[in-house]
Each structure stands twice: as structure tokens, then as C-alpha cells.
C-alpha positions in Angstrom: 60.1 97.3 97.5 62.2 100.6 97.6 63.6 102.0 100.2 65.1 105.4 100.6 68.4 106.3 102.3 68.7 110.2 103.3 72.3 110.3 104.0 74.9 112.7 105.4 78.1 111.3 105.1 78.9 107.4 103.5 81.7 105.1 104.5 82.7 102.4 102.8 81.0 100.1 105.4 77.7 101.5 104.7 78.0 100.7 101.2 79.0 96.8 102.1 75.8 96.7 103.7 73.5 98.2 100.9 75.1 96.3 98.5 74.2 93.1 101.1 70.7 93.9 100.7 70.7 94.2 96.7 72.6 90.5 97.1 70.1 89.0 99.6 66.7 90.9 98.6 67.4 91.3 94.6 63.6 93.1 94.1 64.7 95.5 96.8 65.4 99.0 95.3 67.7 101.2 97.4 68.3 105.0 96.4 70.8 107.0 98.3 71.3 111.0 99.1 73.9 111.6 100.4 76.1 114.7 101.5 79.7 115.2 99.6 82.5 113.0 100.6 84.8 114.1 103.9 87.9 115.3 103.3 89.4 113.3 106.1 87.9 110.1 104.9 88.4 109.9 101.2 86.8 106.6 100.5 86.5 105.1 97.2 82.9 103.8 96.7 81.4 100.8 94.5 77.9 102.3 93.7 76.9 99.2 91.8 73.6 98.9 91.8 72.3 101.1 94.2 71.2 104.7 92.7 72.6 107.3 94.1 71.9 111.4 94.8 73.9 114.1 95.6 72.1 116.0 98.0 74.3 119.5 97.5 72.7 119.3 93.8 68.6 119.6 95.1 66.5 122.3 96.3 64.2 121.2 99.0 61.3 121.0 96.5 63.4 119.3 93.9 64.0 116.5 96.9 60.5 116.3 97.5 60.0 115.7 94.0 62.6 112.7 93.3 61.2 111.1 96.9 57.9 111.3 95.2 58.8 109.9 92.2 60.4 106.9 94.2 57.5 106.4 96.0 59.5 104.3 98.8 58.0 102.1 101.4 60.6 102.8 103.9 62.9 106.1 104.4 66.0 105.7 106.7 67.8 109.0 108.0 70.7 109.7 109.1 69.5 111.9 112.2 67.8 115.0 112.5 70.5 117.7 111.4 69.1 118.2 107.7 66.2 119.9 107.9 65.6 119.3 104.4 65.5 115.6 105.6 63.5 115.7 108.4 60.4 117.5 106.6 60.5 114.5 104.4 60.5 112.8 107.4 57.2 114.5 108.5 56.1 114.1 105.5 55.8 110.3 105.3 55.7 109.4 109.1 52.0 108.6 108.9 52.6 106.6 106.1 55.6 104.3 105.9 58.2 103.4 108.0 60.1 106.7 108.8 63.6 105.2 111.0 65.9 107.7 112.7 69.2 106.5 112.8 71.4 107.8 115.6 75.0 107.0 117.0 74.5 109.1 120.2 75.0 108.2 123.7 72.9 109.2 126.2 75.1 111.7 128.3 72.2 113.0 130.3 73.5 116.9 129.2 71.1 119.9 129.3 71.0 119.5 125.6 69.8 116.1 125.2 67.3 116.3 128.4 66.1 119.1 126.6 65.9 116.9 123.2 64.1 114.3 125.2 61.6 116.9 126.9 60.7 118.6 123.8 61.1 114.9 121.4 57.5 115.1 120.8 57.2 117.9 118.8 60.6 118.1 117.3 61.6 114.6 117.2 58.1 111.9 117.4 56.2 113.9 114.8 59.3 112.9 112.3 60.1 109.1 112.9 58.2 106.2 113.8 61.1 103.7 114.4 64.7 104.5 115.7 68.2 102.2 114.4 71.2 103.2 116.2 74.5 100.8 116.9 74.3 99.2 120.4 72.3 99.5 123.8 74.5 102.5 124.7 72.2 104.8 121.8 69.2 102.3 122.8 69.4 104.2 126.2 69.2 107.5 124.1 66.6 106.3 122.0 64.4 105.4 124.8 64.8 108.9 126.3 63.3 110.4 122.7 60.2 108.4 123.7 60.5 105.5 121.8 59.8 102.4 123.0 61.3 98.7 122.7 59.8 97.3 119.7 60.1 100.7 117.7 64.1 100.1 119.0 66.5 98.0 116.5 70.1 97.5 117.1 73.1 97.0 115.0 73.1 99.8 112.2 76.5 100.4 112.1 78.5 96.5 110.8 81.9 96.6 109.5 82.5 94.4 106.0 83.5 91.0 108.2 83.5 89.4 105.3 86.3 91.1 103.8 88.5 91.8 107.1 87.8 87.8 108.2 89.4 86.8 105.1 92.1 89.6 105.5 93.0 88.1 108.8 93.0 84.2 107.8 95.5 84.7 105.3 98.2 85.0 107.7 96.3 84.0 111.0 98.3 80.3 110.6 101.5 82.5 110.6 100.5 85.1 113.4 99.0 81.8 115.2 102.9 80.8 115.4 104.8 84.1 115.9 102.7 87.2 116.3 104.1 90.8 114.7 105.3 93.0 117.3 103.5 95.8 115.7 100.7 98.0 117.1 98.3 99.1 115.0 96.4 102.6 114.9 93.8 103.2 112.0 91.8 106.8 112.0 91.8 110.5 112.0 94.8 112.7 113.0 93.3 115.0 115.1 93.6 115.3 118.9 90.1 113.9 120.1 90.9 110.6 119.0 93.5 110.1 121.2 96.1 109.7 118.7 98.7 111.9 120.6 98.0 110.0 123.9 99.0 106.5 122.1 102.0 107.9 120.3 103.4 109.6 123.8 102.7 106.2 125.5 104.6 104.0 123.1 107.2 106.8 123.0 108.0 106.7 126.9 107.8 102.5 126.7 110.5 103.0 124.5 112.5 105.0 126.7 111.8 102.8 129.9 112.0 99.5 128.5 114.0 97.5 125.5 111.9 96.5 123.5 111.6 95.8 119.3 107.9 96.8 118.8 107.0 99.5 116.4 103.5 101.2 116.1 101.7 101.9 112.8 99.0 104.9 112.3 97.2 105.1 109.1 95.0 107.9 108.5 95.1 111.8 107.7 93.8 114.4 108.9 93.7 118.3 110.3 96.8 117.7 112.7 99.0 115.1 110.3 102.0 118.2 110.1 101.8 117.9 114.5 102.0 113.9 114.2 105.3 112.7 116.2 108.0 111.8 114.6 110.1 108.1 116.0 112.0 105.5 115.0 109.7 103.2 115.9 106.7 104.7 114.8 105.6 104.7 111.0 103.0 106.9 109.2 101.3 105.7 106.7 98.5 107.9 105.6 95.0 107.4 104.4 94.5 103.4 103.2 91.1 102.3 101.2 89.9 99.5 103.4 90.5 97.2 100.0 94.5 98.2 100.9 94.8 96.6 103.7 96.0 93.0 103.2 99.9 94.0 103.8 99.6 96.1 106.7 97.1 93.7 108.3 100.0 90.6 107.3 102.8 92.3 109.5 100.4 94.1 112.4 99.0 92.3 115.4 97.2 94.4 118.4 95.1 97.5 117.1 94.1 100.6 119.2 91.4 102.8 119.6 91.8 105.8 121.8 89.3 107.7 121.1 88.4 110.3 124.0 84.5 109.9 122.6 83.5 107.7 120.1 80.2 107.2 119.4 80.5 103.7 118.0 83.7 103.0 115.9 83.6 101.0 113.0 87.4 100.1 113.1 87.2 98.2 116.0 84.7 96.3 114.5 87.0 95.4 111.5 89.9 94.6 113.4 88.3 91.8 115.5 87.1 90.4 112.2 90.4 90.1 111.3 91.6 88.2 114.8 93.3 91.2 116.5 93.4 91.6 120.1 92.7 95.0 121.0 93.6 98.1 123.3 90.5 101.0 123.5 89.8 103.7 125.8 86.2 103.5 127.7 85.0 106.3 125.7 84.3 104.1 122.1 80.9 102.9 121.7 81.6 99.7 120.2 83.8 98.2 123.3 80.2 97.6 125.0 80.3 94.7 122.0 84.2 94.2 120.8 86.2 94.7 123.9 86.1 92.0 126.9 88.1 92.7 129.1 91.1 90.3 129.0 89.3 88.1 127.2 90.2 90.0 123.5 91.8 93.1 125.0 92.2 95.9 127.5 90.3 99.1 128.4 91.7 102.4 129.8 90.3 106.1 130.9 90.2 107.6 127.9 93.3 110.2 127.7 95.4 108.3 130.5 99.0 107.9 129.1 99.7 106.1 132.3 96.9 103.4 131.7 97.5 102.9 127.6 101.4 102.3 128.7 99.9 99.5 131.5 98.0 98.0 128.3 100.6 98.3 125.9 102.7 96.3 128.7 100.3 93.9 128.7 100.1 93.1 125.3 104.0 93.1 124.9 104.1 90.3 127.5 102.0 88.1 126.0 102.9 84.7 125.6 102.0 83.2 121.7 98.7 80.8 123.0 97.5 83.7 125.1 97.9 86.1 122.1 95.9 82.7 119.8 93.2 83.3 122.6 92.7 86.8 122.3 92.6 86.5 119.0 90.2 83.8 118.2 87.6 85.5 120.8 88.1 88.4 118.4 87.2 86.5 115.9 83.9 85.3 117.8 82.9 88.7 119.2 82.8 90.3 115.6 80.1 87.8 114.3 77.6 89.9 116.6 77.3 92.3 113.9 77.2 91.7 110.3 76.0 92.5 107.2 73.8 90.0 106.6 72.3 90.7 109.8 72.1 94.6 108.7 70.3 94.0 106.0 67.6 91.2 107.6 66.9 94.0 110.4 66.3 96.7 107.3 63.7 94.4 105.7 61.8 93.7 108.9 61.7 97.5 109.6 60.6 98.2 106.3 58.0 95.5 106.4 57.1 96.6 109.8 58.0 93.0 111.9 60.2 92.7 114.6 
């Protein structure tokens, strides 16, 4: 069987969960265009065995061509933006399984009721199947016009593999006396709420004693605005394989996002047994986040409520931190890449 993958941008995640299918369905053939590499989001990729295109590189007849020459039995896109991609799309939809993939929530805006009025002819006459994250894009999916069994879940899975056995290495340790260290992991730029966590922790400071410190890792348009505090440590863009010493001397991540679509990270932090703080805007809480159960929500951009959280987690006693932490731990097997790649086959060999 081959499958083809018309890509805009890759993370590293993706790539965990191609390579999952190689490793679980060896005469599966995967080939990959994709877009070039954000800026922002530098990953290093492992292509091994998986062959790989560089869209930028084809005219729209030379893409034709190479899908031709592949002769898949399944073509996944990454929505509808790339027109190139979506008249290969119409192209095969009577044929094979054609699956839209979409991260979008349904926001019931002018644009996507008009999206949903006109899906038929722009949208329906390209795909036959939709993939998208979690039941909040399911909604949006079922607004395109299609219906439950052309609706699978659970495209987007972080590597648990790899952040689970980050996170056991020292879970014994935290399990005994848990880092006072919050943890951000992301973009610097305003929308993901970055500026609301650091003024939040700033003002704790200020209002209470306290010996925490909080960690951001990323880069971004807005790194030269980032704040500048004692306690607060920058530590610029980390490949996900780099993690194992900030992951040893961190505790309680965050995710701030004023509108995330799904968000991997969260994901890959309660693989690792971290209890968590995230704004209601991030896709992924709807799986990741229960409420006091692994973590705390807040209004997305509400200093007032991140500072309430943050208190929260600051006054944790150890077993009620070992709590959180363990449901973390249970929350993130939802989602895996095994999982990813049994729901790929059954699309491509048209079960449910």
C-alpha cells in the first residue's frame, strides 16, 4: 500500500507517527510533500524511511506527475489552502480515500458558515473522509457535511513514547520533592499568551515570598520584547530530543495560548507526568486538562486567573502534586502513535 502525505508544514511529532506506521505496517509506503521548514520552529527531522518532496521545488503538473507515478491508495492533506493540493484532491476523490485534515474549531463566524454553506462545491467535491484532533474540529467537520463514519479523531499525537520515558527518569525524584519550576514551551509572540504568564508570575513575585522560577523555551518574532527577571530564565528554541535536563528540574507546564487550535505540547507534557495550567482557548484541554484532577484552566488572557492557578500549584502539597501527576500520565495514553497510525490504515483501507 502507499499512501500520500500533501503537507504544509512538519513537526517533529508528525514524523514520530509516520515513522510508527513504517514500524507497524513495514509494506506500507509513505511519501511526503511538504512546504519548507518554519522559521519559528526549526525542527531537526529523521526522514528514515519515508520519501520525502519539497513542494516549493514542483510545478503543479510536475506534482501531478510524481502523484501519478506513486499511484497511492490513500492521499491525506493538510487542509484546503494549497490549491495545488486540493486539485489533486479532486482529482482522486472518486477514486481512493481523499482525507482532509483540519485543526479548526467551529466558531460559527461568517467565514466558516459561509465555508459550510458553500462546502459542497468547494470543499465535498475534494475529500471523502475528514481527520482532525478532537470532537472540538469533529463539530467543524460535521458543519462541512460530513458525516460520523467519514469523521476520525486523533490526528495530531505527541511522541509519548519518548516524553513517558523522559518523565520516568526522574518521576521517583519529583514523586519525593517536586521542582519549583514552571515550565513554558512555544512561540514568542503575543497570541500565545506568553506575556500574560510572564506578568503573572512577575506580580506573584512581588506579592508573595516565594523560591519558584519559570522557564520559557522557544523563539520567535517578539524574543527582543521577552521580560527580563530574576526568576525567569530564557532558554530559546530546544529539539524535542533536548529535553531530558530541562524536563529533570521542571514540574508544572503552561499553555496560555489565547487560541490554540489543538496544541501538541500539552500533549507531551502530560506524557511526561506534569500537572498543567492552560487557558480555555487550547484545543487539546477538551482531552489533557481536568480540572483539578491534572491541572487548572483560566479565560484565556486573564492575568488575574493564571496568578489564582499559579497559587494553586505553588500550594500544593507533594501526594497531591503525585496525583496530578500520575492522572497526567493516564490522560495522555488517549492519544498515541500507535493509535495514529491504526486509524491511518483503516482510513486507507476504508473500515471504521
Amino acid at each position: 500500500m502507499k499512501i500520500v502525505f500533501l503537507y504544509t508544514e512538519l513537526a517533529g511529532y508528525t514524523i514520530t507517527c509516520l515513522k510508527q506506521v513504517i514500524k507497524d505496517y513495514p509494506d506500507v509506503g509513505l511519501h511526503v510533500f511538504r512546504w519548507p521548514v518554519n522559521k519559528e520552529a526549526p525542527f531537526d527531522f529523521d526522514f528514515e524511511g519515508i520519501q520525502i518532496y519539497n513542494k516549493q521545488e514542483l510545478s503543479r503538473e510536475e506534482l501531478f506527475a510524481k502523484v501519478a507515478k506513486i499511484n497511492p491508495e490513500c492521499i491525506v492533506i493538510s487542509g484546503w489552502i494549497d490549491k495545488d493540493y486540493t486539485a489533486i484532491a479532486k482529482a482522486y476523490k472518486q477514486k481512493i480515500p481523499v482525507v482532509l485534515t483540519i485543526d479548526n474549531h467551529w466558531r460559527g463566524n461568517l467565514k466558516q458558515i459561509a465555508a459550510s454553506k458553500l462546502s459542497r462545491f468547494l470543499i465535498r467535491n475534494k475529500f471523502n473522509k475528514a481527520w482532525v484532533p478532537g470532537e472540538i474540529q469533529a463539530k467543524f467537520a460535521r458543519k462541512l457535511g460530513f458525516t460520523e463514519e467519514d469523521i476520525f479523531k486523533g490526528f495530531y499525537s505527541a511522541d509519548t513514547e519518548l516524553f513517558a520515558r523522559y518523565g520516568d527518569s526522574v518521576s521517583s525524584a519529583k514523586h519525593e520533592n517536586f521542582p519549583k519550576i514552571f515550565l513554558y514551551v512555544g512561540r514568542y509572540v503575543e497570541h500565545k499568551g506568553i506575556f500574560d504568564i510572564w506578568k503573572a508570575f512577575v506580580e506573584l513575585q512581588e506579592e508573595l515570598s516565594n523560591d519558584w522560577e519559570l522557564w520559557s523555551v522557544g523563539t520567535g518574532d517578539q524574543w527582543e520584547e521577552r521580560i527580563e527577571h530574576p526568576q525567569i530564565k530564557h532558554l530559546g528554541f530546544v529539539q524535542p530530543t533536548d529535553f531530558q535536563e530541562i524536563i529533570d528540574q521542571t514540574s508544572v507546564y503552561l499553555l496560555p495560548s489565547h487560541f490554540e487550535p489543538w496544541g501538541v505540547s500539552l500533549h507531551e507534557f502530560v506524557a511526561a507526568g506534569y500537572p498543567v495550567i492552560v487557558s480555555d482557548q487550547v484545543g487539546s484541554a477538551e482531552a489533557f486538562c481536568e480540572e483539578e484532577l491534572n491541572g487548572y484552566t483560566f479565560s484565556a488572557g486573564s492575568v488575574a486567573e493564571i496568578k489564582k492557578a499559579m497559587k494553586k500549584m505553588m500550594d500544593l502539597p507533594q501526594d497531591r502534586f503525585n496525583e496530578m501527576a500520575n492522572h497526567s500520565r493516564t490522560l495522555s495514553l488517549q492519544i498515541t502513535p500507535e493509535k495514529w497510525a491504526e486509524t491511518l490504515i483503516k482510513i486507507a483501507n476504508g473500515t471504521n
